[in-house]
C-alpha positions in Angstrom: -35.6 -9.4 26.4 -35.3 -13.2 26.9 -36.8 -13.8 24.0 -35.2 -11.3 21.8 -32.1 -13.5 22.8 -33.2 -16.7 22.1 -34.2 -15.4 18.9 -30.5 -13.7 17.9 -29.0 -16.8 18.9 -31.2 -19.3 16.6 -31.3 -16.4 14.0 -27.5 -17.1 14.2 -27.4 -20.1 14.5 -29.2 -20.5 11.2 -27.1 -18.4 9.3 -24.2 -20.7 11.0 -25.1 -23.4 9.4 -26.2 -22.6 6.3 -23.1 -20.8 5.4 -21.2 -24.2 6.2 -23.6 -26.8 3.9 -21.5 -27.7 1.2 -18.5 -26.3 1.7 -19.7 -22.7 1.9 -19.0 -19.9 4.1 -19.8 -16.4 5.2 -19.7 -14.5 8.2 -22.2 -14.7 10.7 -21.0 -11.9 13.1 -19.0 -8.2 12.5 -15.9 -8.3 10.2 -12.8 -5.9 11.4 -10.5 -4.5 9.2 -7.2 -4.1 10.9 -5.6 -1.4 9.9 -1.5 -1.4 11.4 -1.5 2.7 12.0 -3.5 5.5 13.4 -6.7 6.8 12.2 -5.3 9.6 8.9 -3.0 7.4 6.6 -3.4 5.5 3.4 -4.1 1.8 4.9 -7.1 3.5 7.0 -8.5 5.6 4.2 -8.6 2.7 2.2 -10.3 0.6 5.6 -13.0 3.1 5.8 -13.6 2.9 2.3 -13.8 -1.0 1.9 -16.5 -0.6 5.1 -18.4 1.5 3.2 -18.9 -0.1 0.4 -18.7 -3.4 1.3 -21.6 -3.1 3.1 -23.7 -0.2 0.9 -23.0 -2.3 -1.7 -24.4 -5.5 0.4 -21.4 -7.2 -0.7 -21.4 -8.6 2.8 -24.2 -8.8 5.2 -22.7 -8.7 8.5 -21.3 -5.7 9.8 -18.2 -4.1 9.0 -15.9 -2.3 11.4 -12.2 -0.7 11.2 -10.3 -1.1 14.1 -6.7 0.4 13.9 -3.7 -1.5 15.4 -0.9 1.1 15.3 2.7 0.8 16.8 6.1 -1.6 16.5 6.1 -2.2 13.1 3.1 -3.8 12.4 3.7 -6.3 15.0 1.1 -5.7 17.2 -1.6 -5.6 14.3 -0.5 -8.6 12.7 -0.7 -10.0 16.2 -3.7 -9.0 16.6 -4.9 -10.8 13.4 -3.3 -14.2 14.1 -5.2 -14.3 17.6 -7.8 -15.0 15.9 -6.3 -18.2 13.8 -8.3 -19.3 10.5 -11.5 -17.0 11.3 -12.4 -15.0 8.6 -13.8 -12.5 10.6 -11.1 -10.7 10.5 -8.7 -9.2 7.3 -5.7 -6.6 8.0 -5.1 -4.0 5.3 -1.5 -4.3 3.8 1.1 -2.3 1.9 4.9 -2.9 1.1 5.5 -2.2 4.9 4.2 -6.0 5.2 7.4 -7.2 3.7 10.1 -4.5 3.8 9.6 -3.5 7.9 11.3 -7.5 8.6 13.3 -7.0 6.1 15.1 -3.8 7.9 14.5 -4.9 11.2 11.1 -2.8 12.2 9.0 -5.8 13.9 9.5 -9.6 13.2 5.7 -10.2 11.7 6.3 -12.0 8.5 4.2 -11.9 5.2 4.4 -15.7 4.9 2.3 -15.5 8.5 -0.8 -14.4 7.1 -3.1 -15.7 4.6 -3.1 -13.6 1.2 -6.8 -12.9 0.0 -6.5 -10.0 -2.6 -4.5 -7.2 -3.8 -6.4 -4.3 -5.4 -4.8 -1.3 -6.7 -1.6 0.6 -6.6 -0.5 4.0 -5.6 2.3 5.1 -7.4 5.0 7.3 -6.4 6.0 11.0 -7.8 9.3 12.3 -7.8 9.2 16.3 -7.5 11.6 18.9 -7.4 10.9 22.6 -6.3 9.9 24.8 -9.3 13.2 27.0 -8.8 15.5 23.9 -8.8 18.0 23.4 -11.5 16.7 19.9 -12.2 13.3 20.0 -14.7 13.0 16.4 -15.8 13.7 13.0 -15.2 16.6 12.9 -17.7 18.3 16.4 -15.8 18.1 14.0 -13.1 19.5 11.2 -13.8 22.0 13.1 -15.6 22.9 15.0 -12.2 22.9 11.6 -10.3 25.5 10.0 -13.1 27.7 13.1 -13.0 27.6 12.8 -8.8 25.2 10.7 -7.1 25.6 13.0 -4.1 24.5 16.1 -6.2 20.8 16.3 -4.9 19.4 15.8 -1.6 16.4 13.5 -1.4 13.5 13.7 1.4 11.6 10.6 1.7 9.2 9.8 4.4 8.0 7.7 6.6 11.6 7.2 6.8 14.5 4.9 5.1 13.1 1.3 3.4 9.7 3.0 2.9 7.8 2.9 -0.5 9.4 6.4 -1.8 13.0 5.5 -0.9 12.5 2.2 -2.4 10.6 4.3 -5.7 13.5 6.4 -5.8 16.1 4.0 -5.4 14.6 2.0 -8.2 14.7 4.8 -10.6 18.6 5.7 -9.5 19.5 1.9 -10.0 17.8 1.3 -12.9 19.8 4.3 -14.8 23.2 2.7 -13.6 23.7 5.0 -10.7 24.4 2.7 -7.1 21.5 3.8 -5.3 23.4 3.5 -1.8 25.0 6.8 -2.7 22.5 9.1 -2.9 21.7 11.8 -0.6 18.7 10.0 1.4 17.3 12.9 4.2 14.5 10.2 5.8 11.8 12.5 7.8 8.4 10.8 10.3 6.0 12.4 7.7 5.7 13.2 3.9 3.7 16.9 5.5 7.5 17.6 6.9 9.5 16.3 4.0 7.3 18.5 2.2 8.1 21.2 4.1 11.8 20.4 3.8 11.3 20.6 0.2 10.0 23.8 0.0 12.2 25.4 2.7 14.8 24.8 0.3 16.5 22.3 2.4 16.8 19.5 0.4 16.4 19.7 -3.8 14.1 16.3 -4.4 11.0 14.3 -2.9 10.0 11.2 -3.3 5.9 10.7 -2.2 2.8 9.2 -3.2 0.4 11.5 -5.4 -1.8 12.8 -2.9 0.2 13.9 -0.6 1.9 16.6 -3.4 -1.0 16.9 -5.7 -2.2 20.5 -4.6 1.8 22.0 -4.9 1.5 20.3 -8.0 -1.3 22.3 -9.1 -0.3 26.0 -7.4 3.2 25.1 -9.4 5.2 25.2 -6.6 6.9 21.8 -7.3 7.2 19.7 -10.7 7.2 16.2 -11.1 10.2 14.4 -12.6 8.5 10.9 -13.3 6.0 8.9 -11.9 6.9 5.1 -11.0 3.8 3.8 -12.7 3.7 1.7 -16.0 1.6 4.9 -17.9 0.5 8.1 -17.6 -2.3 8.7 -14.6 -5.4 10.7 -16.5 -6.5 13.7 -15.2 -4.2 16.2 -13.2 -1.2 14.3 -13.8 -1.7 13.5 -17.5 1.4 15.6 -18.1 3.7 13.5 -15.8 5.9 11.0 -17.9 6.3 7.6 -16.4 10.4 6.7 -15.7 9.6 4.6 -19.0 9.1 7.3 -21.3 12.2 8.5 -20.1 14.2 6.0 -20.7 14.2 4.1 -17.4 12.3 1.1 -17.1 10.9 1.4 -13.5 7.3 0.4 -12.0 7.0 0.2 -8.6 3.5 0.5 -6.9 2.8 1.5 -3.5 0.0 -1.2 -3.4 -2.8 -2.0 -1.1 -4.0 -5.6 -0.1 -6.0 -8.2 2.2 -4.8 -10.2 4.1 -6.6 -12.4 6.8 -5.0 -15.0 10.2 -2.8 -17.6 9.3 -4.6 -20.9 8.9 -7.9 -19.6 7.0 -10.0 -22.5 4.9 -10.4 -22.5 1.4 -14.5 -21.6 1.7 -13.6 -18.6 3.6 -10.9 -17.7 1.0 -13.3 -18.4 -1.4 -15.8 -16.3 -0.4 -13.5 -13.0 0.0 -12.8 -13.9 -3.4 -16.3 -13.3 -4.3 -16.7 -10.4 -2.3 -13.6 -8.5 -3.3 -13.8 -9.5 -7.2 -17.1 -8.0 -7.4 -16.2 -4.9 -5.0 -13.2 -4.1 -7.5 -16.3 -4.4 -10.6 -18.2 -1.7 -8.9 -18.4 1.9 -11.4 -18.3 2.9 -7.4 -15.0 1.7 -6.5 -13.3 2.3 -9.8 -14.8 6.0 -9.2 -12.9 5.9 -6.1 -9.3 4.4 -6.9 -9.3 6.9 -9.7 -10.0 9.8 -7.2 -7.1 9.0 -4.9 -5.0 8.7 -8.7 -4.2 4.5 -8.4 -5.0 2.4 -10.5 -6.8 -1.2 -10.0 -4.3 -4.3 -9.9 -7.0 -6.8 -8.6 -5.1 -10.2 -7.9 -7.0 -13.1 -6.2 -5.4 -15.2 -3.1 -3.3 -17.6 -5.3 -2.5 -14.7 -7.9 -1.4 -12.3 -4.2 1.0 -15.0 -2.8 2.6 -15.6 -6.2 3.1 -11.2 -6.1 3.9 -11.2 -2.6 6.8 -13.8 -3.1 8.0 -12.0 -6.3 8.0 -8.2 -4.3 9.7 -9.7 -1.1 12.3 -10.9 -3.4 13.0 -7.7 -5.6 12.3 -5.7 -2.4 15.0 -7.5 -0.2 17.7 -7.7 -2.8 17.2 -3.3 -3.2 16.9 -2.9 0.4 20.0 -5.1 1.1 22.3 -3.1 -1.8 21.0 -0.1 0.1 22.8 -1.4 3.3 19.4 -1.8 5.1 18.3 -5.0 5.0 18.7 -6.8 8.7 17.2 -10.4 8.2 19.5 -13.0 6.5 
């Protein structure tokens, strides 16, 4: 047993230092990937899947585990992730929550307090009606919403400032109707908007693909428009994008990597390398077109230029929508 120590530690040791000659860098113990939720949701699908594949690919040698951070707003993850100050041993999973939750007040963790490695795709979001409502396409709707932007209910979830309300509020804006007067019904979970939606208790819903693909397909709701910049292949081929309706809108719900705050350029570097060639995979692109994204790979300098950009857009929307809390 003593032995088998001595030998983990030079073993190591070894890799310690020859990851640092030159400049260079890798990890030499387990990465985690924080995910900021429970076990279930988007940012912990797309943990387990980066695990998988980072390390079937032998994209990275050392281990990688998923270790899920949940509760007030992100703060606790990100947190959790600058504990461990320029180690990069340790990457969080991120989504628009990163920037819009300060924005309306849900935790103080701020984007600029974490080090931006890569971005790589985007889920977009659907807008669907119930097969019986009045409303069959994007134009009906924005025609309702002109004529009275209290017309139509709207079911969002996981509540006000998230990635549908800020889809749908995009779309409604862009057409020239003030988004802060629409009928916004927030609920915890898209699986109860849902159910609002086909209760007949509200006429709209704005979600991700996934969770309204298989009403999709039985036909009991129709999409309006879909927020990305073309049509998804496949299933959704005959959803129009807001664009070919006349409204130019794109708005992704993306997925990123971010690692602690103070993280040195050969560790950036060497994410970069892993995640450029994860992204290159027939694997991954398999994947992303699975779960109907689409790849938007971005490298660290390329992710803080888009984060910058988003927080902007986002926090001018969110503050006309009378929910923006920080100055």
């Amino acid at each position: 047993m003593k032995n088998r120590i001595i030998a983990t530690f030079f073993s190591a040791a070894a890799m310690f230092l020859a990851s640092s000659a030159y400049g260079q860098w890798a990890p030499v113990g387990p990465v985690e990937l924080i995910v900021a939720a429970g076990s279930g949701g988007g940012n912990d699908r797309t943990a387990r899947l980066l695990a998988n594949m980072l390390t079937g690919a032998k994209l990275v040698q050392a281990p990688v585990v998923v270790v899920n951070k949940p509760g007030a707003g992100g703060v606790i993850a990100q947190n959790y992730l600058n504990s461990h100050r320029g180690n990069g041993h340790y990457l969080m999973i991120t989504n628009p929550a990163l920037l819009t939750n300060p924005i309306i007040g849900v935790g103080t963790a701020k984007y600029t307090e974490v080090t931006p490695v890569a971005q790589l795709f985007n889920e977009y979001v659907l807008l669907v009606a119930k097969s019986s409502a009045k409303v069959e396409t994007g134009k009906d709707l924005i025609a309702s919403w002109k004529r009275s932007p209290t017309s139509l209910s709207l079911a969002v979830a996981p509540g006000l400032g998230a990635g549908p309300h800020i889809a749908a509020a995009m779309v409604a804006q862009t057409a020239g109707v003030d988004p802060s007067k629409l009928v916004v019904v927030p609920y915890v979970t898209a699986a109860a908007a849902l159910t609002a939606l086909l209760g007949g208790h509200v006429d709209l819903m704005a979600s991700t693909t996934m969770n309204v693909l298989p009403f999709l397909v039985s036909g009991k709701v129709h999409a309006l428009g879909i927020t990305g910049p073309q049509r998804i292949p496949g299933q959704l081929a005959s959803v129009p994008t807001w664009r070919e309706q006349g409204v130019d809108v794109e708005f992704g719900n993306w997925r990123g990597v971010v690692g602690p705050d103070g993280m040195t350029k050969a560790q950036i570097t060497y994410w970069e390398g892993v995640f450029s060639k994860l992204v290159a995979l027939p694997e991954w692109k398999a994947r992303v077109d699975e779960e109907f994204s689409q790849g938007d790979y971005k490298d660290s300098a390329a992710s803080k230029l888009f984060l910058d950009q988003e927080n902007q857009r986002l926090g001018q929307l969110l503050k006309r929508l009378g929910l923006a809390t920080s100055k």
